[in-house]
C-alpha positions in Angstrom: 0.0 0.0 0.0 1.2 3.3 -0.8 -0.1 5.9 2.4 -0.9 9.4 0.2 -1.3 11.4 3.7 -1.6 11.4 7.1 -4.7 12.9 9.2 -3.2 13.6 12.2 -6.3 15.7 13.4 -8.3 12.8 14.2 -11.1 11.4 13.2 -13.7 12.3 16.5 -15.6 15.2 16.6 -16.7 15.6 20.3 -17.9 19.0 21.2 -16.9 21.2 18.5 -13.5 19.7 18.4 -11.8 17.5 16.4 -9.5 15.2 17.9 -8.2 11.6 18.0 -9.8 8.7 19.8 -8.3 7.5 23.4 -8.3 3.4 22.6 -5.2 1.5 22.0 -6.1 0.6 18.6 -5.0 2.3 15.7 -6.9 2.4 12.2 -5.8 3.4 8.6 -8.7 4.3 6.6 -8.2 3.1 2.9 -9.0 4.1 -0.3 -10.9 0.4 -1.4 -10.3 1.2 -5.2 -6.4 1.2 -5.0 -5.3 0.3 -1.1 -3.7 3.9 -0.9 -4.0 5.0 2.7 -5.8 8.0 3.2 -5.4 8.4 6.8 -4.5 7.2 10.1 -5.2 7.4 13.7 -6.9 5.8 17.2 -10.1 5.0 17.7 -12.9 5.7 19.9 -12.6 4.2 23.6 -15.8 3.6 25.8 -14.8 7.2 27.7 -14.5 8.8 24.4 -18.1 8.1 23.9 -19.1 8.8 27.6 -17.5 12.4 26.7 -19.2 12.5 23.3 -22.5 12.1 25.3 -21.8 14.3 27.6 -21.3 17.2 25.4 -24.3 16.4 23.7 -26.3 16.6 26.7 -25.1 19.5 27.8 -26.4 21.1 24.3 -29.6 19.5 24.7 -31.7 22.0 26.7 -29.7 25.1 24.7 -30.9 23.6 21.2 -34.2 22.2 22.3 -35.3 25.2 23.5 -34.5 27.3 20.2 -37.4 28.5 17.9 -37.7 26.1 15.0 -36.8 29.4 12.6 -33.4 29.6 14.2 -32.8 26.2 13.7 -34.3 26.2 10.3 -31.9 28.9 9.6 -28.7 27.0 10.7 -29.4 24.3 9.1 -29.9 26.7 5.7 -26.1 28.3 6.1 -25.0 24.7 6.8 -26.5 23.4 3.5 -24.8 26.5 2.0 -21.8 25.7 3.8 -21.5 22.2 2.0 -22.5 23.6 -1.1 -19.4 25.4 -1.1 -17.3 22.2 0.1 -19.2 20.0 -2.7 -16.5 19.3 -4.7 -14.0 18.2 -2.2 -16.7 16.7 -0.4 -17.6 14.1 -3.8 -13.8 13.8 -3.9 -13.0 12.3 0.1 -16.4 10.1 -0.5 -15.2 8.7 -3.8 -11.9 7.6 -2.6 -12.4 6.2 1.1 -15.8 4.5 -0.4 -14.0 3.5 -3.6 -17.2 4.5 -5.5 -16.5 6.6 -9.0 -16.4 10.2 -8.6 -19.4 10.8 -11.3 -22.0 8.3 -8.5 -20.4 10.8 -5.5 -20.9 14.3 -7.9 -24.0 13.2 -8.9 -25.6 11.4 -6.7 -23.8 11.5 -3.4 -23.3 14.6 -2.2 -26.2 16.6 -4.2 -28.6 14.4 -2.3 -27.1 15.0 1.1 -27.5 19.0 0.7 -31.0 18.4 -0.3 -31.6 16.8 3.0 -30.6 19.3 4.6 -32.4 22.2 2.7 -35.7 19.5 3.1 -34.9 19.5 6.7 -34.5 23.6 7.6 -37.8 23.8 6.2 -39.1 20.7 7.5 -38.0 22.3 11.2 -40.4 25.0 11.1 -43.0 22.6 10.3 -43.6 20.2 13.2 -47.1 19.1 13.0 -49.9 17.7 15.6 -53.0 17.3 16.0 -55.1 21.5 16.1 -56.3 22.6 19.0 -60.0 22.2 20.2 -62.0 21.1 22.6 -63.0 17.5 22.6 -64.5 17.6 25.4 -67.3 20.6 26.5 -64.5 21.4 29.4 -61.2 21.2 28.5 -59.4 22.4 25.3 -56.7 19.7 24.0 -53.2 20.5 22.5 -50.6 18.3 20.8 -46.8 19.3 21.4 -43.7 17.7 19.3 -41.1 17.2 21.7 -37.3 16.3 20.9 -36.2 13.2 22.9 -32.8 14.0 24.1 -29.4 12.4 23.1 -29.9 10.6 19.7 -27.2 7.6 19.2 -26.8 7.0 15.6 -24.7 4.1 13.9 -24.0 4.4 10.2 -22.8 2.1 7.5 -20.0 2.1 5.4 -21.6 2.0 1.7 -23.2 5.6 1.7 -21.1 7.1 4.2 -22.4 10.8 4.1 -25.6 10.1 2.8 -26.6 7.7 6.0 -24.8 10.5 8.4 -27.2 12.8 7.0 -30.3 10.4 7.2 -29.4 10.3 10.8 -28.3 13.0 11.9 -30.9 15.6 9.9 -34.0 14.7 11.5 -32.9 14.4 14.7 -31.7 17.9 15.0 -34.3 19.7 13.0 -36.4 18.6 16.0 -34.3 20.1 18.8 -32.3 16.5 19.4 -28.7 16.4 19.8 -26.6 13.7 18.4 -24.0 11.1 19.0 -22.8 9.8 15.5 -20.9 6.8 15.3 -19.7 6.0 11.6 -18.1 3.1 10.3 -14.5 2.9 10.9 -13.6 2.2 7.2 -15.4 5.1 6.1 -15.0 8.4 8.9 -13.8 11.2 6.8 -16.9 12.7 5.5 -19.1 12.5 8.6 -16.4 14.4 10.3 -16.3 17.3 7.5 -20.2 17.0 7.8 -20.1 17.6 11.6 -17.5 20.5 10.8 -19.5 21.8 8.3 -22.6 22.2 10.8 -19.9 24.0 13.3 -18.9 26.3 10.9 -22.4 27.5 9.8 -23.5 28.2 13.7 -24.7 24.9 14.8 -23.8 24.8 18.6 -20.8 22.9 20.1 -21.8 19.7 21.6 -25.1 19.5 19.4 -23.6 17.2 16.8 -20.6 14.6 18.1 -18.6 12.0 15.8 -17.1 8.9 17.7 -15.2 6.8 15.0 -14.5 3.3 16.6 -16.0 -0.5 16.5 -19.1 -2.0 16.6 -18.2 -3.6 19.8 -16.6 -1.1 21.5 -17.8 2.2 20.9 -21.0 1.2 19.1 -21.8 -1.1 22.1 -20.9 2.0 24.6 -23.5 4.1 22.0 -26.3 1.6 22.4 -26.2 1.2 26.1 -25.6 4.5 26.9 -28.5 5.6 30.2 -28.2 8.8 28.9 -28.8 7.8 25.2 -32.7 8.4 24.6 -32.9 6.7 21.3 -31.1 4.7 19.1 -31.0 4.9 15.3 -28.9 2.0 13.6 -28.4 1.1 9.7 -26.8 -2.1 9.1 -26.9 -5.9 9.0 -30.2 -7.4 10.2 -28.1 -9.6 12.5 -26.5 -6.8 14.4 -29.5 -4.9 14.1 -31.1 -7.6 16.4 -28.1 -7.1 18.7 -29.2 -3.4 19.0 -32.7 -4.0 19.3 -32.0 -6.3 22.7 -29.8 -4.1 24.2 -31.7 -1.0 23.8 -35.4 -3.2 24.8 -33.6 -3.8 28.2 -33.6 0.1 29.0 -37.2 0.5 27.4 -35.3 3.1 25.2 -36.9 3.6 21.7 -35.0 2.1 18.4 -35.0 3.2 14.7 -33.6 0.2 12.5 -33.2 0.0 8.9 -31.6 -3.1 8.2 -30.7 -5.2 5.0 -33.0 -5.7 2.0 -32.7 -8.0 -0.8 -35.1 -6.4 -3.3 -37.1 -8.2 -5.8 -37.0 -6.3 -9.5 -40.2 -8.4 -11.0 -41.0 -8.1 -14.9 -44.4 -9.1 -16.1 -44.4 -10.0 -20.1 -45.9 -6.4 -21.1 -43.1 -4.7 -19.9 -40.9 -2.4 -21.9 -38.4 -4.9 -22.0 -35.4 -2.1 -22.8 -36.6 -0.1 -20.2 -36.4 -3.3 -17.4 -33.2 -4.6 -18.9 -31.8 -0.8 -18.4 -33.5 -0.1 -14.7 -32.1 -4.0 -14.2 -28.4 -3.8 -14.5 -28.6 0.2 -12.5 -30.8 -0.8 -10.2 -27.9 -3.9 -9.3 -24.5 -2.0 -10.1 -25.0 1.0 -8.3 -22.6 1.8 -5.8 -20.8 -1.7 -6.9 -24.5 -3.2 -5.8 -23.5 -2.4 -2.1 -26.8 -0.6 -1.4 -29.8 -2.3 0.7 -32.5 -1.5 -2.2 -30.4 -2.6 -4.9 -32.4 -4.9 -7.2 -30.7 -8.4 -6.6 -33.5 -10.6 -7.5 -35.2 -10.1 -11.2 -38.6 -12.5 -12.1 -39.6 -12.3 -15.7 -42.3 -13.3 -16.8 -41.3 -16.3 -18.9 -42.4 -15.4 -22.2 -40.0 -12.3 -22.0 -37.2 -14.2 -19.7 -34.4 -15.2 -22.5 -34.6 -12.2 -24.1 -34.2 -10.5 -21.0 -30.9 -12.1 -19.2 -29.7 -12.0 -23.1 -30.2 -7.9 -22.9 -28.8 -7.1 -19.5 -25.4 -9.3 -20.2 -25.0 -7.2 -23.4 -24.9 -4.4 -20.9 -23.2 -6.0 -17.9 -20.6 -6.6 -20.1 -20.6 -2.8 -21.1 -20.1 -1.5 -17.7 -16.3 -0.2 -17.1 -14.5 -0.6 -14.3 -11.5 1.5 -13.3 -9.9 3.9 -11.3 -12.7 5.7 -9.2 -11.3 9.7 -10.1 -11.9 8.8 -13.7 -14.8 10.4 -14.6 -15.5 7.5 -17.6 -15.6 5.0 -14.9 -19.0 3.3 -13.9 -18.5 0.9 -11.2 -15.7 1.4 -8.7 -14.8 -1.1 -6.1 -16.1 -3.1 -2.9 -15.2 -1.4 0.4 -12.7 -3.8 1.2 -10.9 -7.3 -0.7 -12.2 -9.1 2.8 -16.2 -7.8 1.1 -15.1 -8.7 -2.2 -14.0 -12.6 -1.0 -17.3 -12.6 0.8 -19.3 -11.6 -2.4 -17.1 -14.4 -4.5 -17.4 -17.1 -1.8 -21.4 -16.5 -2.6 -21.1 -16.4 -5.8 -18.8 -19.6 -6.1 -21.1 -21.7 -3.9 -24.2 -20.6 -6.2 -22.0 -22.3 -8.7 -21.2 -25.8 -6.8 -25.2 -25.7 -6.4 -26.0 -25.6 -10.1 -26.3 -22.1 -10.7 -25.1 -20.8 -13.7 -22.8 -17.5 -14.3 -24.0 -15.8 -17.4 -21.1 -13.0 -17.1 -18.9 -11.8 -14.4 -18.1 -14.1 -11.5 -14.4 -13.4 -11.5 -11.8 -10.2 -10.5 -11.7 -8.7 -13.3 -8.3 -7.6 -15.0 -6.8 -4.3 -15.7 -7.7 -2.8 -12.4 -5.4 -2.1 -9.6 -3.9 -5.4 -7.9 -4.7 -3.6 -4.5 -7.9 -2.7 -5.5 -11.3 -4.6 -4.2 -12.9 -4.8 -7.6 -15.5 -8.1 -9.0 -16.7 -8.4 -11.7 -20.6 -7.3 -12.6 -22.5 -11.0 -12.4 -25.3 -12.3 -13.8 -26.7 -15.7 -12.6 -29.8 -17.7 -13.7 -31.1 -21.3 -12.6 -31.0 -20.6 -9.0 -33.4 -22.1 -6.6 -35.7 -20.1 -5.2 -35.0 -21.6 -1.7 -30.7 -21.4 -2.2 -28.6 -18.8 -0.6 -27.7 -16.8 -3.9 -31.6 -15.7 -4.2 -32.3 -16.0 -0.4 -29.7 -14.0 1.8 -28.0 -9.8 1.1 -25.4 -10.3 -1.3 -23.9 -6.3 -1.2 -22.3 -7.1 -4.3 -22.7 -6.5 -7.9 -24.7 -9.4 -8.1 -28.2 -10.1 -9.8 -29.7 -12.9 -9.8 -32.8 -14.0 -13.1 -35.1 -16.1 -12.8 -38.8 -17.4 -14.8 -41.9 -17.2 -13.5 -45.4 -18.0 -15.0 -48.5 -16.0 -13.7 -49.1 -13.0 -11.8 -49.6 -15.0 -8.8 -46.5 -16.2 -8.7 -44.9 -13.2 -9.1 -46.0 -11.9 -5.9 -45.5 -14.8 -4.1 -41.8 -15.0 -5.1 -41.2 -11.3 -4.7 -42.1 -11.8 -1.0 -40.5 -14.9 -0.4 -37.7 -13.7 1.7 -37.3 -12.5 4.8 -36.5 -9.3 3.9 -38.9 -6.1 2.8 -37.4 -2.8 2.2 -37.5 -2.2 -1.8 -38.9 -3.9 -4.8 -40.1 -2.8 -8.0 -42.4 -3.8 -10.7 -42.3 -3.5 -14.6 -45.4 -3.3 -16.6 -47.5 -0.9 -18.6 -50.9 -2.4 -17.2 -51.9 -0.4 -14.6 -54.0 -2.6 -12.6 -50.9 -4.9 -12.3 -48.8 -1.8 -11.1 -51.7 -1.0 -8.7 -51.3 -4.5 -7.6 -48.0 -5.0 -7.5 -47.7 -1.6 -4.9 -50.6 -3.1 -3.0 -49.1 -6.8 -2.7 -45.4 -6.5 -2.5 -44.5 -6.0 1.1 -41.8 -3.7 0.8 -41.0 0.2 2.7 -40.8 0.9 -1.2 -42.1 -0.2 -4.4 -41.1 1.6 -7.9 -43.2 1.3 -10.9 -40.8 1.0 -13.8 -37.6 2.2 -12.3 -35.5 1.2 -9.2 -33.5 3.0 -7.0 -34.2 6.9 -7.3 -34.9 8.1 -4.2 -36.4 11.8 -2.7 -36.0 14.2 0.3 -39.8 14.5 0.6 -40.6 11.0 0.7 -39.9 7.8 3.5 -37.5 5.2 3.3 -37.3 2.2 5.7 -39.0 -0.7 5.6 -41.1 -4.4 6.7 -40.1 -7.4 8.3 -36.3 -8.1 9.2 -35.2 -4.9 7.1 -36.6 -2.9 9.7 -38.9 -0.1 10.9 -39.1 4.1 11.3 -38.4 6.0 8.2 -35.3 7.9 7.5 -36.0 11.2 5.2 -39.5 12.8 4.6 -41.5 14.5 7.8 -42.7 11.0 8.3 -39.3 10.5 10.5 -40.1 12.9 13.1 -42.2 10.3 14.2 -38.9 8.2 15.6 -37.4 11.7 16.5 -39.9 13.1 18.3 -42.3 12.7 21.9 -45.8 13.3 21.1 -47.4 14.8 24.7 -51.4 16.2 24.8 -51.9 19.0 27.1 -55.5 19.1 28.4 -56.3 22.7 30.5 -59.5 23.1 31.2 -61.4 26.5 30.4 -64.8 26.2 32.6 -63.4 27.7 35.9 -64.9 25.4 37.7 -63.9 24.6 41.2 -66.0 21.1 40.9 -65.9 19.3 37.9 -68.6 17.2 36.3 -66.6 13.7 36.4 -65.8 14.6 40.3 -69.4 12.7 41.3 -67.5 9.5 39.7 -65.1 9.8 43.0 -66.9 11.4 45.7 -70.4 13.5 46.0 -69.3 17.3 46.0 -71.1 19.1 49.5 
């Protein structure tokens, strides 16, 4: 490996300050795409997340108590603030998530500024039930009230994206927050949380602790004085979180792993599917929980289907992540890429069959965690290629005969965070968003997703919505406030108790 620079500023953000973590273990955060390390330095220790806490406690009642247009108007310089930064933003998040500059340009880091534009205005917009009197004595109110300290955990394939998603909501509500990202991928939620700094957002509001799952996540998730928890990630740790955070009754936002159906009934533009097919599973090298991973065709448009999207598989370049020509970068690590192979090679031993891809490819950096883009067919509905998250550049074809069966296969997993359905019959699109059980179902396309609108999803991907006002919901306390407005020293419900004299 060939180390381009050295952070020695560290990589927590704990009150207003960056710094470095207090463990004994050291990490060098690496640039997937060609193993070039892009910085190093200590991790987060159990005290460095007490601290983090304690600063953002000590925010709390400050930023709470502010009117939503001040923190509306924060929030608005901070967008501004990473406008200005966009480019070197796209930059740091191509290279430490080994993703090609045009996804971070043009994807990345223009939908993280739109969260937090949709979340200034969102602030000043907290809504409950109106005021009125439900009952002949007493008028009834609804307040929106922020919950406290917010411990986030974050993944490593979106790094900024899912800071933002966790972060944003929280704050816009008068929360405070305790971010811990992955420890592959820490540079950009740092910047972020420098970013907010910078545009006015109080010290202490907005904390970064960069260490392990079991260290400083752990610490995070059984914090007393963490109110909530908000985790994205495996459905297996995700279950981890969930039972710590049940035995302190302390609420839990979880959006897990998906392994999205893509189904294609036989009137489908089948240019249009093939297209939306091989985006919709390449993206982000296919490391994204909605990527489509599973495609049913209908079986009269099935050949000519996995024909189509190996034309363009093939297509696809691969290459060095700052060249703006380049579609697919790498895997976050060689250790993801074995795992996505190992899949890949048992689907294989069980029968499977590898249309294209299925290898390393050649002519990209030796240190670099690159695979191919795979295509597989005659899988078994029941085998682990079609059942379990793959996070690879991975889709999987297979037949299917009616309608019916269509939905039925689309649901049989455990999973239920995206699908999508392609058709130009609109009661089978009305069905298919009906029947799937999915967070999210596209009609002909798969993938784009909006500030204004939920994402999170059923079963073990999950529940609470990141984005969209609907997330306040996990961010907020809803309290009723009952005064009465008769005077009265004796109220009419008192003869339930005792006879008034």
């Amino acid at each position: 490996m060939t180390e381009t620079s050295t952070d020695g500023t560290g990589q927590q953000y704990i009150g207003g300050k960056r710094r470095s973590g207090t463990s004994r273990e050291q990490v060098s955060v690496i640039n997937p795409s060609n193993g070039d390390v892009l910085a190093t330095d200590t991790l987060a220790s159990a005290d460095d997340v007490d601290e983090a806490v304690a600063a953002a406690r000590d925010a709390f009642t400050g930023w709470s108590r502010t009117s939503p247009a001040e923190r509306s108007e924060a929030m608005l310089r901070w967008a501004d603030n990473l406008q200005q930064r966009a480019e070197e933003l796209a930059a740091v998040e191509s290279s430490n998530g080994g993703k090609p500059i045009k996804l971070a340009r043009g994807f990345d880091i223009p939908g993280v500024i739109d969260n937090v534009r949709f979340f200034a205005g969102a602030a000043r917009n907290l809504e409950g039930k109106s005021a009125g009197e439900y009952s002949p004595e007493h008028t009834s109110t609804i307040r929106r009230e922020p919950l406290g300290v917010v411990g986030s955990i974050a993944p490593w394939n979106y790094p900024l994206q899912m800071a933002a998603w966790k972060v944003l909501p929280a704050v816009a509500a008068g929360n405070t927050v305790v971010l811990k990202p992955s420890e592959l991928t820490p540079l950009t939620s740092v910047m972020f949380a420098e970013a907010a700094t910078e545009a006015g957002i109080p010290d202490g509001v907005i904390n970064i602790v960069t260490g392990t799952g079991s260290t400083a996540g752990s610490a995070l998730v059984g914090h007393p004085d963490v109110a909530m928890v908000s985790f994205t990630g495996s459905t297996a740790v995700g279950r981890q979180v969930a039972a710590t955070a049940a035995g302190q009754v302390k609420r839990v936002h979880l959006e897990l792993g998906g392994k999205a159906p893509f189904v294609v009934f036989d009137d489908a533009d089948l240019e249009a599917a093939a297209r939306g097919a091989v985006a919709g599973a390449l993206i982000n090298s296919g490391q994204d929980c909605t990527a489509a991973t599973r495609a049913y065709v209908q079986r009269p448009r099935y050949e000519a289907f996995v024909d189509r999207v190996r034309e363009l598989m093939e297509g696809v370049r691969l290459g060095p992540v700052d060249d703006p020509a380049t579609d697919m970068g790498s895997l976050i690590s060689r250790r993801q890429r074995d795992r996505v192979a190992g899949m890949v090679d048992r689907a294989r031993q069980d029968g499977a069959t590898i249309v294209c891809g299925g290898y390393n490819p050649e002519g990209t950096p030796a240190e670099g965690a690159y695979y191919a883009p795979t295509l597989i067919t005659d899988a078994a509905q029941d085998s682990e290629i079609v059942q379990q998250e793959i996070f690879g550049p991975v889709l999987v074809c297979l037949p299917y005969d009616t309608d019916d069966d269509a939905i039925r296969l689309a649901n049989d997993t455990p999973y239920g965070l995206a699908a999508s359905a392609w058709t130009g019959n609109v009661f089978r699109s009305q069905r298919a968003g009906r029947d799937i059980q999915a967070g999210c179902v596209w009609i002909n396309d798969h993938i784009p997703i909006i500030s204004e609108m939920p994402h999170g999803g059923y079963k073990a991907s999950g529940f609470g919505k990141d984005m969209s006002a609907y997330s306040f919901d996990d961010y907020t306390n809803v309290k009723h406030v009952m005064s009465d407005i008769t005077g009265d020293q004796q109220k009419s419900w008192h003869d339930l108790v005792f006879t008034g004299r």
